[in-house]
N, C-alpha and C positions, 0 to 999 in steps of 0.2 A: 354696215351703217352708212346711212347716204350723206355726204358731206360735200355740199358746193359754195361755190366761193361766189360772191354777189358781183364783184368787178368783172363782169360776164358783156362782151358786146353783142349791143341787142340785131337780131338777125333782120335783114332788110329784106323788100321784097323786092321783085324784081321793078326794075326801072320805071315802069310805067307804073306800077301802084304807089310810085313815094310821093304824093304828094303833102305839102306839110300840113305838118297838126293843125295851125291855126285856120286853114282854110277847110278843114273837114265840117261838114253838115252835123246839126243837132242829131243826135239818137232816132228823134221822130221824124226830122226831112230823110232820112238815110232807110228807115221801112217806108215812110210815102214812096220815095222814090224806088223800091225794092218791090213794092207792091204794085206799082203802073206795070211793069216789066209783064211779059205772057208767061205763063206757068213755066212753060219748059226753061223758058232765060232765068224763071226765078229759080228753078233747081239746079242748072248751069250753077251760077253765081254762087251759089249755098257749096256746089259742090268746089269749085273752084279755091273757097275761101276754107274748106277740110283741107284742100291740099296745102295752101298756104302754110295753113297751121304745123300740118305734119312736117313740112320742111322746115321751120321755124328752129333756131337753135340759140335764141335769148332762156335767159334766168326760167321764167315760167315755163317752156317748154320744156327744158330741162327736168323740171321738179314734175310737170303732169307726166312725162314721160316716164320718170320714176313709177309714176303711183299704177300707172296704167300698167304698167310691166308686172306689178304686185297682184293685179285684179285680171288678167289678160284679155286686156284690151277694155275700146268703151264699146262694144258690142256683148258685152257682157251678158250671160244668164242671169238675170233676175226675179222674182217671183212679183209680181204686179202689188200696186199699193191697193189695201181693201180701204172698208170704208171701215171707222174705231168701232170696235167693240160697245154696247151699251149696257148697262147694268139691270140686272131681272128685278124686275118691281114687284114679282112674285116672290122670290127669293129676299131680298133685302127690305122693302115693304111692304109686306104682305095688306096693312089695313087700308095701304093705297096703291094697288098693283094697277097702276095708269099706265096702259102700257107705250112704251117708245116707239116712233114709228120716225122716220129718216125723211126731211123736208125735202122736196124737189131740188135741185140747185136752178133752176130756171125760174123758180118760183121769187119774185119780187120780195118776198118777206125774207127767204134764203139771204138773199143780198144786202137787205140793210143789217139784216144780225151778224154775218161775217162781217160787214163793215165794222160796225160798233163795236166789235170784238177786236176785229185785229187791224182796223185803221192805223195808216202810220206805222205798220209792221211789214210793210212788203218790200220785197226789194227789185231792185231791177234786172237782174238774173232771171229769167224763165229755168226751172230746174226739169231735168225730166229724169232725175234720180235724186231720192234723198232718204236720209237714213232713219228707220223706225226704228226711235229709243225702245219703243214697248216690245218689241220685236227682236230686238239687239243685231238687223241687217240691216243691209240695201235693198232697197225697192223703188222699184219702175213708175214713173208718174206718167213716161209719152214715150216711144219711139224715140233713137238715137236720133233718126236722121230726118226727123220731121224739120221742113224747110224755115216754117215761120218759125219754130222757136231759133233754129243757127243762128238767123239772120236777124230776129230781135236781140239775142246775146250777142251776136258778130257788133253792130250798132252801141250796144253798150260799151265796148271793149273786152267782150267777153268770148273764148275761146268754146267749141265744141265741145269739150272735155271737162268745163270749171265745174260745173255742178258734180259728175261724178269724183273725181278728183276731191272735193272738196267734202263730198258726203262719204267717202271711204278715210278721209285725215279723223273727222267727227266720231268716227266706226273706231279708228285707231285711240283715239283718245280717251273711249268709255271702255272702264276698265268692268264696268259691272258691276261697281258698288251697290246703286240706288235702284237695281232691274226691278225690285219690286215695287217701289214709288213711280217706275217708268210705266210699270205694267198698270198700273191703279190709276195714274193721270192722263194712261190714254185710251179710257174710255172716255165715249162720245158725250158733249154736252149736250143738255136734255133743259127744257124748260117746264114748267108747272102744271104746261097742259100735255104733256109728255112730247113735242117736238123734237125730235135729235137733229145736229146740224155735224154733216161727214166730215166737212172742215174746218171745227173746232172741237180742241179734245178738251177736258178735262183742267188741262196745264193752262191753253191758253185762255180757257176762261178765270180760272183764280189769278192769273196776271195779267186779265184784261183793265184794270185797276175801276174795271165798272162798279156803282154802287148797287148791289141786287142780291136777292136771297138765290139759295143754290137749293133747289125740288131737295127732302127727303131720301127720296133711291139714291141721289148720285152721293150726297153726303153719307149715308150709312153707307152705300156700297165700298166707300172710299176705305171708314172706320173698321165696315167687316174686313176691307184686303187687307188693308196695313197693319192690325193691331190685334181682330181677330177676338175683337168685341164686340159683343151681339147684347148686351146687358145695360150698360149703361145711357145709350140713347135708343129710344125705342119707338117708333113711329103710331103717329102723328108725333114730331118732335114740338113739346110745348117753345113756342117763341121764347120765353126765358131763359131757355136751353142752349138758343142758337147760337150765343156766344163765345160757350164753352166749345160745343162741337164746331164749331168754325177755328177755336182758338185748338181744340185737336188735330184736327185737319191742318192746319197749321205748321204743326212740327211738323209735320212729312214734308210739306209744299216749302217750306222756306228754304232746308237745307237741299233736298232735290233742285229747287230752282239753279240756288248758286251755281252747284254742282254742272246742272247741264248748260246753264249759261256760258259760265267760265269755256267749256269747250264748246261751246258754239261760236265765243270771240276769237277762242285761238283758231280753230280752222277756218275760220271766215277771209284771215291774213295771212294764209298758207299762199296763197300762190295769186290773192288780190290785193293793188296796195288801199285802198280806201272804201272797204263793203259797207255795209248796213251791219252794226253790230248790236246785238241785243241792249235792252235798255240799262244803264251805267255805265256801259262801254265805251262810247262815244268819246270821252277824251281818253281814252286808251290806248287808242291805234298805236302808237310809237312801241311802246311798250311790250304791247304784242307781238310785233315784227323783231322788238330785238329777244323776246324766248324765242322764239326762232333763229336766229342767230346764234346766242348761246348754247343751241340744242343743235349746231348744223342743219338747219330744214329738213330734222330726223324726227315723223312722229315719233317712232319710237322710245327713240331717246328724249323727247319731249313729254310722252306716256308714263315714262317712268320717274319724273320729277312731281308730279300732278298730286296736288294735298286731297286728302279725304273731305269729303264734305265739311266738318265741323273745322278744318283749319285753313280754310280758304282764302278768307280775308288778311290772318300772319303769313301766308303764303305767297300773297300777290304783292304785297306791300313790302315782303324782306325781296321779292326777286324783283321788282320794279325797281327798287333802291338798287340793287344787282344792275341793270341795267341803266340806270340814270347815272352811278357815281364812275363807271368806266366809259374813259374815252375814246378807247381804242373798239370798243364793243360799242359804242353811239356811233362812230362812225362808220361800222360797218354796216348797223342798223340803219343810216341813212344809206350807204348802197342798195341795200337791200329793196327798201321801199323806193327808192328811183329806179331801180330796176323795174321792178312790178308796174310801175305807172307807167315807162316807158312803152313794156307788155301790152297794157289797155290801151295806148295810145295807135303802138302799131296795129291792134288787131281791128282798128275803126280804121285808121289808114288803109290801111288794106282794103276790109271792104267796101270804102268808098271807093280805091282804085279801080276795083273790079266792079262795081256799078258805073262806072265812068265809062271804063269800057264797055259796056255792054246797052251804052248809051239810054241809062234809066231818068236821069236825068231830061235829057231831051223830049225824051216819052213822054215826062209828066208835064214839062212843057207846054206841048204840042199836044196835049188833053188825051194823049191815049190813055184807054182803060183801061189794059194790060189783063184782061178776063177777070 
């Protein structure tokens, strides 16, 4: 059982990288600047800031160290991410087999529909692991050691490690309740004239909180996974209908949501103190960081407190009070999360140091274009 104590001092880096917080560059001077550099200085520097990291022996280090020793290592075997499954329009609507065909992603119409979809859903982490609920793994999004993403995560405060680390806590926390609500919502959304879009599933369209009708296929295909009903809605579904079958589709999608939400917040504050959390989350953060606390920064033992779908909200509300009415556990809950921020802070410290040295600053200066 992993059990660390947050009153952890945060590990520095060598002399010449500590420069203070307040003088560190924005996220996006600190890639301008990383981007003026000539390719090889840029993979120096990316490389430079892994070693950082591995020598690192503050709170988050600590904890990705853990997880990485679980998964061995972040050069891990993965199996690549596909693109979502789509639903047979043969198979599910047979009296309109429109068939699905997969929109370019370069293609301009691609880009405003992912926008509209999941605007305001992105975070600032570049992941190049993350874990397919419908799949019940980890999957590969890019290369470990691809430069540009380090060095946009390095600039956020984001370690080499966080996405994988972060997408194996999420692995730990689904216990496999809802696999088959996971499996039904991640098929690919589909529009009327049959377009599929690779990066938007199913999920994230029914809580894209858009107002729009969902194609026939994807709504029976949804009704045939889950319930294994072929009788009651039958295509062409008459619009008077839609209600109901949306209000079916429904029960699956509301308790599924909480369910994968809930451990999407908690692993988000595994080892970041202030992520992007799914939407109701947002004043949460505290909260979450002290089940973490209460659980020793033990998915495990955090897995095992975890309510079933249907009592999620008695759940969160009696262990929030859990953590709200102890003091002794709020403040460790605040080490915890000063720790973590600390974390972010030094990991942009850092490498802004090693842009410093490697004089990328100057470069952009002095108009070089760094190839």
């Amino acid at each position: 059982m992993l059990k660390l104590a947050t009153a952890i001092l945060i590990a520095l880096a060598p002399p010449a990288l500590c420069a203070p917080q307040r003088g560190v560059p924005s996220a996006e001077e600190l890639l301008r600047a990383w981007s003026s550099l000539e390719e090889a200085d840029r993979k120096d520097t990316v490389d430079w800031f892994i070693a950082e990291c591995d020598r690192a022996e503050d709170f988050r280090a600590q904890l990705e160290r853990f997880v990485l020793g679980q998964i061995g290592g972040p050069r891990v075997e993965l199996r690549p991410a596909e693109a979502p499954p789509t639903f047979d329009p043969e198979r599910h609507c047979p009296a309109q087999p429109i068939k699905r065909r997969f929109v370019s992603t370069k293609a301009g119409r691609h880009r405003k529909v992912v926008d509209d979809m999941l605007g305001g859903l992105e975070r600032a982490m570049k992941p190049a692991v993350r874990y397919d609920w419908s799949r019940g793994e980890l999957v590969r999004l890019a290369p470990f050691d691809d430069p540009r993403r380090i060095a946009h995560n390095a600039a956020h405060g984001f370690t080499p490690y966080t996405d994988l680390v972060e997408a194996w806590v999420v692995q730990s926390l689904d216990g496999g309740a809802m696999s088959a609500e996971a499996r039904a919502f991640g098929h690919a959304y589909a529009d009327r004239s049959g377009n599929a879009y690779r990066e938007i599933t199913l999920f994230e369209a029914w809580g894209s909180g858009l107002d729009m009708e969902m194609p026939d296929v994807e709504c029976l295909g949804l009704v045939h996974s889950l319930d294994d009903d072929w009788k009651t809605f039958v295509a062409p579904v008459n619009a008077r209908l839609h209600g109901r079958l949306y209000a079916r589709i429904g029960e699956h999608y509301v308790p599924y949501k909480a369910y994968r939400d809930l451990r999407e917040a908690i692993a988000r504050t595994y080892v970041t103190y202030e992520p992007s959390l799914p939407t109701g989350y947002s004043t949460t953060r505290d909260k979450l960081h002290g089940f973490w606390e209460r659980a020793g920064s033990d998915p495990a033992a955090l897995a095992g407190t975890l309510p079933d779908p249907d009592e999620w909200r008695e759940w969160f509300a009696r262990e929030g009070r859990a953590v709200d009415q102890d003091d002794e556990l709020r403040g460790r809950t605040r080490g915890r999360m000063s720790a973590l921020r600390k974390s972010s802070q030094w990991a942009r410290r850092t490498f802004h140091g090693i842009l410093v040295e490697y004089g990328a600053f100057e470069t952009k200066e002095e108009g070089g274009d760094g190839g």
